[in-house]
N, C-alpha and C positions, 0 to 999 in steps of 0.2 A: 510330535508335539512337545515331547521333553526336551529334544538335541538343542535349543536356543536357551531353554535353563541353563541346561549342563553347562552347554559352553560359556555361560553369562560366570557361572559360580565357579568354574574351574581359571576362568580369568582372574575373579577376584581373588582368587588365594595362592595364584601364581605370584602376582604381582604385590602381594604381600611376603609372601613366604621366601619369596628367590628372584628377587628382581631383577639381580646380577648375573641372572642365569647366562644370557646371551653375552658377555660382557670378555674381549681377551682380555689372555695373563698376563698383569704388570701394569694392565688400566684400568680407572674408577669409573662408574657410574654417575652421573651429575645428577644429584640426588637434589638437590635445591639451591638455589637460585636468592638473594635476597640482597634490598637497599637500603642502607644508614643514611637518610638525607639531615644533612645539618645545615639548615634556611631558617635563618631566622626571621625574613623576611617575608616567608611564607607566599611569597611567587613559582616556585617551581613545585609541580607533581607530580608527586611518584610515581604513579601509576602511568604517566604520562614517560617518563623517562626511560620506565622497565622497558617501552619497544625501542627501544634502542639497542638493548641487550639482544644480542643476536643468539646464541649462545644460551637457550632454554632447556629447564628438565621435559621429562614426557610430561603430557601433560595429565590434569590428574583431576576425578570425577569426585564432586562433593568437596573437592581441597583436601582428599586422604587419600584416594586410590588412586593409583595410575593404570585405570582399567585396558587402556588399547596395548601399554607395556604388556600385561599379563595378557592380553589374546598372545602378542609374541613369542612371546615365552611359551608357549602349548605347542612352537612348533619345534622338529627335532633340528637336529646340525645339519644332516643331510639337504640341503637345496636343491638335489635334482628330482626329489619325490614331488609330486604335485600337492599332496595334502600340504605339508613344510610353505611350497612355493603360498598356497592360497591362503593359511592361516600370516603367514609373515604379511602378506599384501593389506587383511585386516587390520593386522595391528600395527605397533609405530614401534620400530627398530629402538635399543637403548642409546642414550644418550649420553657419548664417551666424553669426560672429562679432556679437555685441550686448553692448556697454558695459553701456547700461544692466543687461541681465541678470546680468551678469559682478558689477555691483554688488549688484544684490537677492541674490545667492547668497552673497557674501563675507557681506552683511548675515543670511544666513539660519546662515553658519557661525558667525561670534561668538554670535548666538542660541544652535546646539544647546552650546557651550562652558558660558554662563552656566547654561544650564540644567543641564547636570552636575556646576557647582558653581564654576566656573572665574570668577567676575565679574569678574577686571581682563584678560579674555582680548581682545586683537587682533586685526585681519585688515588685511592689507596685498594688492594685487594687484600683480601685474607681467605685464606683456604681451609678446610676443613675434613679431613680424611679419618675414613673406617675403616681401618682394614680388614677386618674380620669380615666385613657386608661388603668391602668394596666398594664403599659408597664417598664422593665426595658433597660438598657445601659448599659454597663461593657466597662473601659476601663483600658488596662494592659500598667502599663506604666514601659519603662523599659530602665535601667541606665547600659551602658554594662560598663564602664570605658575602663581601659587600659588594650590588651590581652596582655598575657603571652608570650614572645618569644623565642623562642630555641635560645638558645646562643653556645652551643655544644652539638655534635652527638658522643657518644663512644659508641662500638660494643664490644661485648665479646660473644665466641663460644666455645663450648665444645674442637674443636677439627680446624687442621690447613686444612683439607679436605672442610670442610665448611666452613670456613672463605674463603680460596680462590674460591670457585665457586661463592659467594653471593659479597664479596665485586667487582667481575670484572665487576657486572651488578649497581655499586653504582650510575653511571651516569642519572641510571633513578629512583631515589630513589626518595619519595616523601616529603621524611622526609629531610630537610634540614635546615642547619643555618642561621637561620633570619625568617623564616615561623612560625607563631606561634601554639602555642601546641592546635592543632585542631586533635579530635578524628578520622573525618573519613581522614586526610592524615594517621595517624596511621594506619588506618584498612587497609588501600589501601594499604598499605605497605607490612602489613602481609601474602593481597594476591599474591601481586606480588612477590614477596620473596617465600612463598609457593608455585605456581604456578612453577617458575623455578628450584625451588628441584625438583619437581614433574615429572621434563621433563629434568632431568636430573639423573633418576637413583630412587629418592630416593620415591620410590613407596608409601612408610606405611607414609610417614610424612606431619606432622598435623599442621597448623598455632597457636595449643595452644600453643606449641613449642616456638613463637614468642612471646615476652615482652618487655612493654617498662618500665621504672620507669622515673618520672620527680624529679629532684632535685628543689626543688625551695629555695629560702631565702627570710627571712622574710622585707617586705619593698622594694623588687625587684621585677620588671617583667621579669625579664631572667631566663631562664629554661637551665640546665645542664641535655640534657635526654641520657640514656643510653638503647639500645638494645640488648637483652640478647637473645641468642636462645640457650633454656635448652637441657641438658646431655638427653640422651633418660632411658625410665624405666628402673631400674636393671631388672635383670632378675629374681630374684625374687618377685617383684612386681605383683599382683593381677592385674596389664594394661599391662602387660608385653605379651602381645599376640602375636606379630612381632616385630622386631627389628626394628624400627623407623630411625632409624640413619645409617642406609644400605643400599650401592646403590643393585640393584636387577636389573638382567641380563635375557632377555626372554628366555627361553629356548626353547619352542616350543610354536607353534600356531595351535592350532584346530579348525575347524568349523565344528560344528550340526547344520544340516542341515533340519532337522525336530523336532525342537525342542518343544516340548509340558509343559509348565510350569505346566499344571495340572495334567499330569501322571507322567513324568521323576523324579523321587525321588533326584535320585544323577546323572549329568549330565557327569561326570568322568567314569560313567558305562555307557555310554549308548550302546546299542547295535545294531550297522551300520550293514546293510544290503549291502554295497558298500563301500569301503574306498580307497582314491583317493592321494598320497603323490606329488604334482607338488610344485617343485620348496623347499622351506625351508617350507611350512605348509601341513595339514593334514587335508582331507574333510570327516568327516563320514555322508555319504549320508542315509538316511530312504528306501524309496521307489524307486526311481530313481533321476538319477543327473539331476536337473531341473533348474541348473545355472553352466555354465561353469568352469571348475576350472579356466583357464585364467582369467575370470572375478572375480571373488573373490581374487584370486592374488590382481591386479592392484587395488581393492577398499581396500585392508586390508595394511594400511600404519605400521601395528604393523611385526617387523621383527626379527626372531628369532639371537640370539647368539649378539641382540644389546641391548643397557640399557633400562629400562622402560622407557618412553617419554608421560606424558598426552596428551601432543599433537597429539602426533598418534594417541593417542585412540580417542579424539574428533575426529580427521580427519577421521576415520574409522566408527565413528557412524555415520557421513555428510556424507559420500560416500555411505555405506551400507543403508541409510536413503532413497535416491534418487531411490533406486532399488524399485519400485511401485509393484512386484513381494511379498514384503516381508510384513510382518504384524508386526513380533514382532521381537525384534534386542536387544539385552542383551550383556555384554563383561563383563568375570569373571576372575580373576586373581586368581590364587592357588600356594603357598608357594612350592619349591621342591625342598626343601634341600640348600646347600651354594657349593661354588668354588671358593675356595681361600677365599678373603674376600667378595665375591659380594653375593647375596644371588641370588635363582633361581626362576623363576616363569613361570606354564604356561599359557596361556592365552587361554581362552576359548571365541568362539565367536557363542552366540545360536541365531539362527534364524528360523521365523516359518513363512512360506510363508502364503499369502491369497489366496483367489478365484481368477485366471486366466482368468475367461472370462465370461463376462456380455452381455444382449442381450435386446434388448427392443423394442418395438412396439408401433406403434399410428395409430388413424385410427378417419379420420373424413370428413360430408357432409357438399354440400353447397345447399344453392339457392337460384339463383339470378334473383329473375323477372320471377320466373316460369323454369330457367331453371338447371334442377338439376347437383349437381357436387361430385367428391368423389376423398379425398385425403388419402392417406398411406407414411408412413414410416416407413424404420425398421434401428436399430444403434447395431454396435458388437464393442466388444472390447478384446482384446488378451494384456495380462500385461508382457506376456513372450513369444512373437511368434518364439525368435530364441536364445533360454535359455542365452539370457543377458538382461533381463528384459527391454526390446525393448517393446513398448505398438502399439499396431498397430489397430486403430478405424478407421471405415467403417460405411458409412451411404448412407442408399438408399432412395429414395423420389420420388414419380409418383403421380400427378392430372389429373383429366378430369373432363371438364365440356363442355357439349352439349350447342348448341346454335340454337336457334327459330328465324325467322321474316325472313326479305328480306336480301339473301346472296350473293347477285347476283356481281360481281367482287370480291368477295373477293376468295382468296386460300383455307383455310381451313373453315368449318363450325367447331370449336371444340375449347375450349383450353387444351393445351395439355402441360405437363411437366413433363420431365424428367429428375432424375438429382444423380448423384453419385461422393462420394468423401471418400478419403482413405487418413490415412498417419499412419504414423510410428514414431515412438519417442526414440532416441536410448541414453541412461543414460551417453555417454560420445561423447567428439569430434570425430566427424572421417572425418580426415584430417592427409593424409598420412605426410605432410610438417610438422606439428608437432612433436618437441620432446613427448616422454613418459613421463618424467618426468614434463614436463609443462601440459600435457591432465590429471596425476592424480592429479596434483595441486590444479587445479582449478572446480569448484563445475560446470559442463557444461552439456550441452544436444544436440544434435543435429534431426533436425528436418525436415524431406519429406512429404509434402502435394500435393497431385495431386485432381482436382476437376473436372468434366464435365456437363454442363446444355443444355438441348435440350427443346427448345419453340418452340411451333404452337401457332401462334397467325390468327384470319382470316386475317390478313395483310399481314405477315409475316412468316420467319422460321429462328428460329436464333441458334446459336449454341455457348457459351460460355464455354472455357474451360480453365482452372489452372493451373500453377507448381509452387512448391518453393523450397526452401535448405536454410534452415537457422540454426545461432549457438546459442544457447544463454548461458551462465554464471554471475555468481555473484560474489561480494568478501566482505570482512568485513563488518559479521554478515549480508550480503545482503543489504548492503546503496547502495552500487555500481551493479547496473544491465546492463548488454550489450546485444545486439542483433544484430548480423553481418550475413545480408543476402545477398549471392554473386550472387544469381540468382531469381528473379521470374519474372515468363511470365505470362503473360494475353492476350489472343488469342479470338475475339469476330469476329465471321461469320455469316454471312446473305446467307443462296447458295438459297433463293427466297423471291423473297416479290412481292405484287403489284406493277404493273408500275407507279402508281402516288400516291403512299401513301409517298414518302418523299416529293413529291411535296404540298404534300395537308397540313401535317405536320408541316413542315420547308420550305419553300418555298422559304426564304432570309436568313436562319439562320442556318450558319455553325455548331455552338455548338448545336443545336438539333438534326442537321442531325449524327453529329458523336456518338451519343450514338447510331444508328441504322445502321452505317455503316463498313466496314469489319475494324478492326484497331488492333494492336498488340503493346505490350508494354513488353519488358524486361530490367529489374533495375536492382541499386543494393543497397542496404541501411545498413546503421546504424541505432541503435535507444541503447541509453544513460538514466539511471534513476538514482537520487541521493538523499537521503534525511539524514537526519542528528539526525533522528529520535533514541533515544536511544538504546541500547542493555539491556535489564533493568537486574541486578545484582541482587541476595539475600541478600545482604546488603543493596541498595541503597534504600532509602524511599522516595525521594518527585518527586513529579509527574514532566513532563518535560513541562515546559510552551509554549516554542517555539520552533515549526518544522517548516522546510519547506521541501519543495522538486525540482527538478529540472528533466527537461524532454525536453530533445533535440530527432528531427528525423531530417535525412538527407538522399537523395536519388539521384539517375542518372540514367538515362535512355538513350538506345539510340546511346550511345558512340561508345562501340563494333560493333556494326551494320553497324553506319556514318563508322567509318573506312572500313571495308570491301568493303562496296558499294563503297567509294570513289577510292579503291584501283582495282576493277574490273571494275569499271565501267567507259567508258572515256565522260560523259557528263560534262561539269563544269558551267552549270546552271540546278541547282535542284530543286530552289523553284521556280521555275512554274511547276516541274514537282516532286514532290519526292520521295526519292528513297522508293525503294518496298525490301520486303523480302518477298518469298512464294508468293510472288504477291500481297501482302498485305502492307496498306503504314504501314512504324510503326511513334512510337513517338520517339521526344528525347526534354529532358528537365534536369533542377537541381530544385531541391527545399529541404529545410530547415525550419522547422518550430520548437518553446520550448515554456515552458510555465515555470513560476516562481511562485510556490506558499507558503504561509508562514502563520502560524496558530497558534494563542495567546491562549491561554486557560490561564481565568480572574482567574479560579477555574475548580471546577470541573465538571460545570454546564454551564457555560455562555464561549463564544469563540467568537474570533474572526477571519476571515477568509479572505484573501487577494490574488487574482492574477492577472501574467500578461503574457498576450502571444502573440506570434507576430509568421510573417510567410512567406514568399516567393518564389514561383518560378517560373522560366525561363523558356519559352519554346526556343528554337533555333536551328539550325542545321536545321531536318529533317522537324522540325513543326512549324506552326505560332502559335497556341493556344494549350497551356497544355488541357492534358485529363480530360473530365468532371469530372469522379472520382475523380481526383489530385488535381481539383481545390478548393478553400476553398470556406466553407460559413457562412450567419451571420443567428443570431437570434437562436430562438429552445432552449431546457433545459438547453446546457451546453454554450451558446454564452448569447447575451443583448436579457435577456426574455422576455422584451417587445413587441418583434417578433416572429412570427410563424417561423417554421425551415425554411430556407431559402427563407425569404419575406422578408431580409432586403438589401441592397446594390446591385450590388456594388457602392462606393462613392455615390450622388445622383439621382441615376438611382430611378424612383418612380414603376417599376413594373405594369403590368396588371391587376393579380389578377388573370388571366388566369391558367389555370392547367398548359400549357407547357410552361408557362413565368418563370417556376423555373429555367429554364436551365438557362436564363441570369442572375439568382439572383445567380451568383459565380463569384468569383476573381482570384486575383494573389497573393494578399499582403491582409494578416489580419493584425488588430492588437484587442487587448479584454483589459479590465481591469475592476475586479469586484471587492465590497467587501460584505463580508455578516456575520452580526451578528448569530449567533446560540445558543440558549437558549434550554434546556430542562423543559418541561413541568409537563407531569405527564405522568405515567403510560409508554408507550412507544412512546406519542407523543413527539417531537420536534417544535419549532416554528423557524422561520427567519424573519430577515429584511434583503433587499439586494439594492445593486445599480451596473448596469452594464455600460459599456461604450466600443463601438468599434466600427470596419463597416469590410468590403472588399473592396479592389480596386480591378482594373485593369492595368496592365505595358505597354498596348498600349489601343489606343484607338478605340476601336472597334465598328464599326456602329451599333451595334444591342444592345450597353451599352453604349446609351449619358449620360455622368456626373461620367459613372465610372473610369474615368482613372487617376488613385495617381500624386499629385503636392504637393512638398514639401510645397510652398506658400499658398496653399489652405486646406490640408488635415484634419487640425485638424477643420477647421468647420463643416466639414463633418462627424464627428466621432458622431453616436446616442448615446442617454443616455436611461437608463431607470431605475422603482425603483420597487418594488415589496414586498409581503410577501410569505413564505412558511410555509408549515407542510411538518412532514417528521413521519414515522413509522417506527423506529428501530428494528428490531427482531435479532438484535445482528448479524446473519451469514450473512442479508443485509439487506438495507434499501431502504423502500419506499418513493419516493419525488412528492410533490406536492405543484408546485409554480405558483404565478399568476402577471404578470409584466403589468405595466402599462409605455406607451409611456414617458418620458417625454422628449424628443430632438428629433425630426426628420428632416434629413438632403434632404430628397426627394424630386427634384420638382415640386412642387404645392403642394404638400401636407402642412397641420399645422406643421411649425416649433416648436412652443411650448406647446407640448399638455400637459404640467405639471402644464404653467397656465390657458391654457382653454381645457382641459379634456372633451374624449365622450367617455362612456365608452364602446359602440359595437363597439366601432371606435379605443378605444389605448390599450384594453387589450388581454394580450393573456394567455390561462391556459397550463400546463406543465407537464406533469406525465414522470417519469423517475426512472432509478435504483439507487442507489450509490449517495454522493455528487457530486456536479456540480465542484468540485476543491478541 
């Protein structure tokens, strides 16, 4: 338990104490790294520029240590000991001062300058040596003057075909008069320009095509640039493969359907065992038709006797992508001859399905105090149950465990669980109120979940069971995520229990008695994802420093129900009695709850990490108190870590301590707000420093939660803090978290208000294991 301290504290005082340890005689340490930009223009930045500096110190934890340096440092000279070998692998070798390098980098900084328009730009170096620490300092100091500005845009085209398609889209050119001569508006240009030949016919053509030349004169910073998009190869030309400069027309569209990249030599021969003509394309099926022609229709946006469109074809590799059915998905174009002036092509669409259907088993004992128990499960999955690549999973699950000693009142001697659940996955909308043309639009899924659980408990016998229908879809490049569900129910029945076990239970406490009591719940929700997080390009180089993301839910309950009741039934006082469906009270409520997060990355090592979430809702109508499950709560992994999962709130309610005192540790109204440092370590640790702040209220004041009830006047003293570190273990597909928070504000009373200045530690901490970031 101690050997990850030791080694944590022996790093850090390596790497302060003798950084140069590992370092030969006669060479420095590159001790730091730093930029003098002088823009007075205030277009280039710095931060922006430093990754150009190849040529970095270690790097360094907090912006003081160079923690992974000092793991280094712990290991001896010796490299063929294996301790040496494994401690060196942990940490990051030092970082030997080279002139030379120090040069190619200055030479690489004037580079990104001119390139963003800056051409009489500078670079000077200055160095800085210790010799006592053998430490050096590099500072690039750098003079951008005045950029260059495009004064005029002239365009010259081969031909008036492309002049007129390219100049009608000039509105979004990037290139324009007063912007100065920055390389990547050029590049951006080229694509975009490229990209709309591309989707307009002109299949073979290449952004080399595109050129710009800058005019400049001697003693001015204004640029006369001109845009040339070159004559396509003669035909005699050695590049002369395709005619570049021709719109091309689909002729037809085929899909192979069992396509094999490692036998099929030439995929224009293949030879179909089934061939299917629906609609304007062509299915040459293998073995059997194992996807609908309908459905391959509607995902293939590529349509014969119309012009090439890259568009389509991207949209056809997203639509054909989504099919979970498929493994491998290829689209080939082939030259077939001309008409008139367009050229022909057909389009070939190979597809090689995968495995179908996966099956899997688990099997495991208990025992508890002598008395033994034994659980199973089995899970199936079908990727194409109803040849449109529909995924339809199924999971079974049964426990028993026997029980000893005195069972005298109780129902059962046994526990006993039963539980099954199915759904279906189907690769597009199905919603007949929908247009066609808006269902292949959009990138969407629709989804049937049915779930049923059967408990014995010796108390009790409960039966919980599930539905939903939900939509979900995305849209550019996936920043924007929706989820539109018009139905799910939750249906929990008790048909026996003891006669005084909610007596003994809950005795005054409505919110306990209702997780064991018959209750029914049908919603209908939203839920909203956003984030701003890049679509990253082959061109684009520098990493994105700031994301964030946004995350709205909203839900209703209960509505449709209140109305019907209200309309059959002639009572008109309800809440003393409420209304029933199936006999069963149900709920009705609103609630809405988002969180705001946003994420700095210093570099490529060190981040910073920020959110805030907030949340409320309504019970009314049918219910006085939202359902426990609906209700929010504080503390645990992803709330103020300083708390055990819900052992904080609500408002100043100080809690028992009790097992069934969780039930009162929930609200109405959250609010959260974290921050937390994030630093990488070595090897595939991560380290944190964090500080949390929030609580839960309550929107009435309910006897069984004194101090919980939200006041605008009062709220914010009631809001806990706390502060904490973590470790996290990245294995790239996920991550392991592990954090430890200690109290420092607590709003409970009686309890220490400020355990930050007098601290106990079995008293303010709490430890945390979890998946994923906390935000």
């Amino acid at each position: 338990m101690l050997l990850l301290p030791a080694i944590l504290l022996a790093a850090w005082l390596l790497s302060g104490c003798s950084p140069a340890r590992h370092v030969p005689e006669g060479k420095y340490l590159l001790d730091d790294v730093k930029i003098n930009l002088n823009d007075s223009t205030g277009r280039l930045d710095q931060q922006q520029l430093m990754t150009y500096v190849r040529m970095q110190p270690n790097h360094k934890m907090l912006w003081a240590t160079k923690f992974r340096l000092g793991i280094y440092n712990m290991s001896g000279n010796d490299s063929t000991k294996w301790w040496n070998r494994w401690v060196r692998k942990l940490g990051e070798a030092p970082v030997i001062f080279d002139s030379t390098a120090t040069m190619t980098d200055a030479g690489q900084l004037r580079k990104a300058m001119v390139n963003a328009g800056f051409l009489d730009a500078t670079v000077s170096v200055d160095t800085f040596a210790d010799r006592n620490k053998r430490k050096m300092k590099v500072e690039y100091n750098l003079h951008a003057g005045m950029p260059h500005i495009i004064r005029s845009v002239n365009y010259e085209f081969p031909n008036d075909t492309l002049r007129s398609l390219i100049m009608k889209d000039s509105a979004r050119f990037t290139v324009r008069p007063g912007d100065p001569l920055d390389i990547s508006l050029l590049e951006t240009q080229r694509e975009l320009l490229t990209t709309r030949l591309r989707s307009n016919g002109y299949y073979a053509f290449g952004k080399e095509f595109i050129t710009f030349n800058a005019d400049t004169t001697e003693g001015s910073h204004d640029v006369d640039l001109t845009m040339t998009v070159k004559p396509a190869y003669p035909s005699d030309s050695p590049n002369h493969l395709i005619d570049t400069h021709k719109e091309y027309i689909v002729r037809n569209v085929y899909y192979i359907m069992d396509y094999d990249p490692g036998v099929t030599e030439d995929f224009r021969h293949y030879q179909a065992a089934d061939t299917v003509n629906y609609k304007d394309i062509t299915i040459l099926y293998g073995d059997k038709r194992y996807l609908r022609p309908s459905l391959l229709y509607d995902n293939c946006f590529i349509r014969s006797g119309e012009a090439y469109n890259l568009h389509d074809v991207n949209n056809t590799y997203t639509a054909l992508g989504r099919l979970t059915i498929l493994k491998f998905i290829n689209i080939r174009f082939i030259p077939a001859g001309n008409f008139n002036n367009f050229g022909l092509l057909d389009a070939y669409i190979l597809l090689t399905r995968g495995k179908s259907q996966s099956f899997s088993a688990e099997l495991e004992g208990t025992n508890s105090e002598g008395d033994l128990g034994v659980a199973a499960g089995v899970s199936y999955s079908h990727r194409n149950i109803g040849k449109g690549s529909e995924t339809l999973t199924a999971k079974l699950r049964g426990a028993y465990e026997s029980l000893s000693g005195n069972l005298s009142g109780l129902i059962h001697d046994r526990y006993l669980e039963l539980g099954a659940e199915a759904g279906v996955n189907f690769p597009k909308f199905k919603a007949p109120f929908l247009r066609e043309s808006f269902k292949r639009r959009i990138k969407a899924t629709t989804e049937l979940n049915v779930s049923m659980n059967y408990q014995e408990r010796p108390e009790y016998t409960r039966i919980i069971s599930t539905a939903g229908w939900s939509y979900k879809w995305s849209e550019r490049f996936n920043r924007n995520r929706h989820t539109f569900t018009p139905i799910d129910i939750n249906y929990v029945y008790l048909p026996e229990s003891t006669n005084d076990f909610l007596d003994e239970i809950a005795p005054d406490n409505p919110l306990l008695r209702y997780s064991y009591e018959d209750h029914f719940i049908m919603r209908m929700g939203y839920s909203f994802y956003h984030s701003n997080k890049r679509h990253e390009t082959p061109w684009s180089r520098s990493f994105q420093k700031n994301i964030y993301t946004v995350r709205v839910n909203a839900e209703v309950a209960g509505n449709l129900l209140f109305a019907l009741s209200s309309i059959l039934s002639h009572r008109s006082d309800f809440h003393s009695q409420p209304y029933k469906m199936f006999g069963i009270h149900y709920s009705q409520y609103a609630k809405i709850d988002g969180d705001f997060s946003f994420l700095h990355l210093f570099d490529t090592r060190n981040s910073l990490a920020c959110r805030f979430g907030a949340g409320v809702g309504v019970p009314y109508g049918n219910s006085a108190v939202l359902p426990f499950e609906k209700r929010f709560y504080g503390g645990g992994a992803n709330g103020v870590r300083g708390w055990d999962v819900r052992t904080l709130g609500p408002g100043r309610y100080p809690g028992t301590n009790s097992v069934s005192d969780f039930i009162n540790q929930c609200g109405d109204i959250r609010l959260d707000l974290s921050v937390e440092y994030r630093a990488k370590l070595f090897w595939i640790l991560e380290g944190a420093l964090f500080v949390d702040a929030g609580n839960i209220w309550t929107i009435r004041n309910y006897p069984n939660q004194p101090g919980g009830m939200f006041r605008f006047n009062s709220f914010y003293k009631e809001i806990a803090a706390a502060y904490g570190v973590g470790l996290r273990l990245d294995f790239n597909y996920f991550l392991l978290r592990f954090d430890m928070g200690m109290k420092a504000h607590n709003p409970a009373l009686g309890q220490e208000p400020w355990p930050l200045i007098h601290p106990v530690w079995h008293r303010d901490r709490s430890f945390h294991f979890s998946i994923g970031y906390p935000f």
